[in-house]
C-alpha positions as CSV (number, residue, x, y, z in Angstrom):
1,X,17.7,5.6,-14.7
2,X,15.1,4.3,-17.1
3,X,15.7,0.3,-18.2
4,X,15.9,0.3,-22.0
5,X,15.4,-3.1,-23.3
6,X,15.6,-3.9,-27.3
7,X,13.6,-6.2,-29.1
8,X,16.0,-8.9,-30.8
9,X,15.4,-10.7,-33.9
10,X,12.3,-13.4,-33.7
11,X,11.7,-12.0,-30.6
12,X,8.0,-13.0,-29.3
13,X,6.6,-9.8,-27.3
14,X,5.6,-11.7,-24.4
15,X,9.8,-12.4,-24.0
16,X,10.6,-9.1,-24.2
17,X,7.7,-8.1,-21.6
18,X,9.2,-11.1,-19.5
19,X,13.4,-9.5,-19.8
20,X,12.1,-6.4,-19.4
21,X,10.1,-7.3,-15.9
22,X,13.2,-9.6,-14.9
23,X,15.4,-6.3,-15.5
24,X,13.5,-3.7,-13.7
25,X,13.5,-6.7,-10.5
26,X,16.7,-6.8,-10.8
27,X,17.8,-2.9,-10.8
28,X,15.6,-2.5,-7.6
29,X,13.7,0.8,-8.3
30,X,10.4,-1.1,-8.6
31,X,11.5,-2.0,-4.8
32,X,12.6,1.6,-4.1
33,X,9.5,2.8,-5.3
34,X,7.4,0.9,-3.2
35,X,9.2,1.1,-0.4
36,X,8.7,5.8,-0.2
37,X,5.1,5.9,-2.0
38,X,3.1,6.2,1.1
39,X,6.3,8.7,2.5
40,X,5.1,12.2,3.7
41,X,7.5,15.0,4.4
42,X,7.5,16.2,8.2
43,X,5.3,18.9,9.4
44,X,7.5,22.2,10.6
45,X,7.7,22.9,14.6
46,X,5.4,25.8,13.9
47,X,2.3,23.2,12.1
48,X,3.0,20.7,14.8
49,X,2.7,23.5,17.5
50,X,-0.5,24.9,15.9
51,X,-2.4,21.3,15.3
52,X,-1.7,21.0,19.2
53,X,-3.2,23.9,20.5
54,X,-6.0,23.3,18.2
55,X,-6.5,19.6,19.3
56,X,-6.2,21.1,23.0
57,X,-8.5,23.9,22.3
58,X,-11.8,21.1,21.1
59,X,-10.6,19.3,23.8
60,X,-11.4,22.2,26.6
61,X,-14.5,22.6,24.6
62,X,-16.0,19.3,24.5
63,X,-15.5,19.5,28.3
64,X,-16.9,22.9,29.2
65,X,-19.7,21.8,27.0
66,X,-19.6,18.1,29.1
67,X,-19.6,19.6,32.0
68,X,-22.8,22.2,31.5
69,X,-24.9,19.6,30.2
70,X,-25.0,20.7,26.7
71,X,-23.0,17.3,24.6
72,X,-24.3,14.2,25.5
73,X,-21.9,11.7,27.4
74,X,-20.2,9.2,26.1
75,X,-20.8,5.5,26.7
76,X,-17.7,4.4,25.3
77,X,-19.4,1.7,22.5
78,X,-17.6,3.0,19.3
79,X,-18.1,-0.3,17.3
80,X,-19.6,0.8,14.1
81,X,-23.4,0.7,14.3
82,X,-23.7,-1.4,10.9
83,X,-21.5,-4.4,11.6
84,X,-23.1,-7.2,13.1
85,X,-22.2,-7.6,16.7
């Protein structure tokens, strides 16, 4: 539910912005809301199963093309190249 909050009589606007903040704390959806914002929905067996045999199939790639000289080695220094070191 939305929080409805009515200006009274002589009210300044900056009390009504301050009950209207203390309200919405109170309720807990500003809580709620931050808590599933970064939430994503599970992938199904069958997207799970087909990223996996794609990451597997790159993988046998990058190794047949390892192994037959063709992709350069890797020397395992993946600090990013324009950080100071």
């Amino acid at each position: 539910m939305a929080q409805e909050v009515k200006r009274k009589r002589g009210e300044t606007f900056e009390s009504l912005m301050r009950r209207f903040s203390r309200r919405v704390q109170q309720s807990g959806k500003l809580l709620q809301a931050k808590k599933i914002r970064f939430h994503t929905k599970d992938k199904s067996k069958n997207l799970q199963r087909a990223s996996a045999l794609r990451r597997e199939e790159i993988k046998q790639k990058r190794e047949y093309l390892k192994k037959i000289g063709k992709l350069k080695e890797e020397t395992g220094d993946f600090r990013n190249k324009y950080t100071r070191r």
